[in-house]
N, C-alpha and C positions, 0 to 999 in steps of 0.2 A: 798397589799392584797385587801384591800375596797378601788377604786376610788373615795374618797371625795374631795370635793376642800372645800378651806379657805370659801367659800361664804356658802355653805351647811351645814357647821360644824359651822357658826354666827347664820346660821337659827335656828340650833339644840339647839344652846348655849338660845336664845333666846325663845324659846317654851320651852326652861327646865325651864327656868328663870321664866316665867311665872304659871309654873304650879306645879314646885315645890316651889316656892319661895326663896327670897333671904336669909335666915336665912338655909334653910337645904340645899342648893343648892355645897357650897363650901364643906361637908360633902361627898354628893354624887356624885361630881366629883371626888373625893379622893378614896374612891370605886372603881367606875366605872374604875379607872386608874389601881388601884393593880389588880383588875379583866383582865383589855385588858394585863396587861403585864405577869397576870399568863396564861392566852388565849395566847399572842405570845409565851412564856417558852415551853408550852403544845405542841406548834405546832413546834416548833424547834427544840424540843424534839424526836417527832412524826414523822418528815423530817431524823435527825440523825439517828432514830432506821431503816428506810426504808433503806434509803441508806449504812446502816451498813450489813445489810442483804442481801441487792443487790449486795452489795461487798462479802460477803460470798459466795452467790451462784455462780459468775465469779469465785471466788478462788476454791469453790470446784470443780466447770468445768474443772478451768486448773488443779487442782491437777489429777481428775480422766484421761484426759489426758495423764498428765504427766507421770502415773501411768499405764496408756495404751503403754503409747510409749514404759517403761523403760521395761516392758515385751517384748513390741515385739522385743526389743532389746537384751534381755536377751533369746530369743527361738532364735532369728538369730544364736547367739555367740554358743548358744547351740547345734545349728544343723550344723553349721560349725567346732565346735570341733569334734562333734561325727563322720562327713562327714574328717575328719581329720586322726581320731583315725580310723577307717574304709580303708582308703586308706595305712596307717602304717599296719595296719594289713595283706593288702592283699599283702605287697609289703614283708611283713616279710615272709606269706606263701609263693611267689614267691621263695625268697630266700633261704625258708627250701626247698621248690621243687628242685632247682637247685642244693644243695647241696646234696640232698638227692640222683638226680639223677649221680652227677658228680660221686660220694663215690659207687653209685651201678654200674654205669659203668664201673672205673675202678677196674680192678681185684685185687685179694689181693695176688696172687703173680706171676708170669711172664709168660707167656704164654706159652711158651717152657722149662719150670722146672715143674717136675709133683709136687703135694700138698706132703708132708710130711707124712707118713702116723701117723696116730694117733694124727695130731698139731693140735690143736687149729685155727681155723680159726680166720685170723684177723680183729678186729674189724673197720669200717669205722673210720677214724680220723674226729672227732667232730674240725670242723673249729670254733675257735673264731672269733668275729667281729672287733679284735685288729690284729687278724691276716691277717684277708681279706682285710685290709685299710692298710696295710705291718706298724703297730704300734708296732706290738709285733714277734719277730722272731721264727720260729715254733721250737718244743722241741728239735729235731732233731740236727737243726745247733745249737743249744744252747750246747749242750751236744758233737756236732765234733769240735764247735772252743773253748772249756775249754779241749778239751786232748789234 
């Protein structure tokens, strides 16, 4: 802290000597000591709270960071879901398109048998997705291979 040397501090020792004398002198060195070491305490003290605070503010930089990142990370994920869910969607209307068109294209009954008069028109058969991946077999054979 203070550059003194042993030479500076015999001078000191000796202009105290004198001027305090020697009867109060071993007193107020006694002082003078609890006082520099409550001065060093105060300042390493003072050193601690800075540096504690300096640490704080690195910490809360990388938290707000951290907390930057973990968002832009959480709008990525979120705009990749939704760009996800988006493309499922379009490829499902795709599929009601096709179905819809397959079901209106073909006729509902032969093309050379006229309509029945008074019948009920038949309904488009609603394809399942168990059925189109051949998981589930349609009612039909269900129902010719149990007679």
């Amino acid at each position: 802290m203070f550059d003194i040397a042993f030479s500076e501090l015999l001078v000191i020792g000796v202009v105290a000597l004198v001027v305090i004398g020697p009867e109060r002198l071993p007193k107020v060195a006694r002082t003078m000591g609890v006082l520099f070491g409550r001065l060093q305490r105060y300042v390493s003290q003072v050193k601690s709270d800075i540096n504690r605070e300096m640490e704080l503010s690195e910490l809360s930089k990388v938290k707000t960071e951290f907390e930057g990142a973990a968002r832009e990370f959480q709008r990525d994920i979120e705009s990749k879901v939704h760009e996800a869910e988006r493309d499922i969607r379009e490829v499902e209307s795709d599929i009601d398109r096709q179905m819809r068109g397959d079901s209106a294209a073909a006729p509902a009954h032969a093309p050379d048998e006229p309509a029945a008069a008074g019948a009920m028109p038949e309904a488009p058969a609603v394809a399942s997705p168990q059925l189109e991946l051949a998981i589930d077999e349609p009612a039909a054979d269900r129902k010719s291979g149990q007679a």
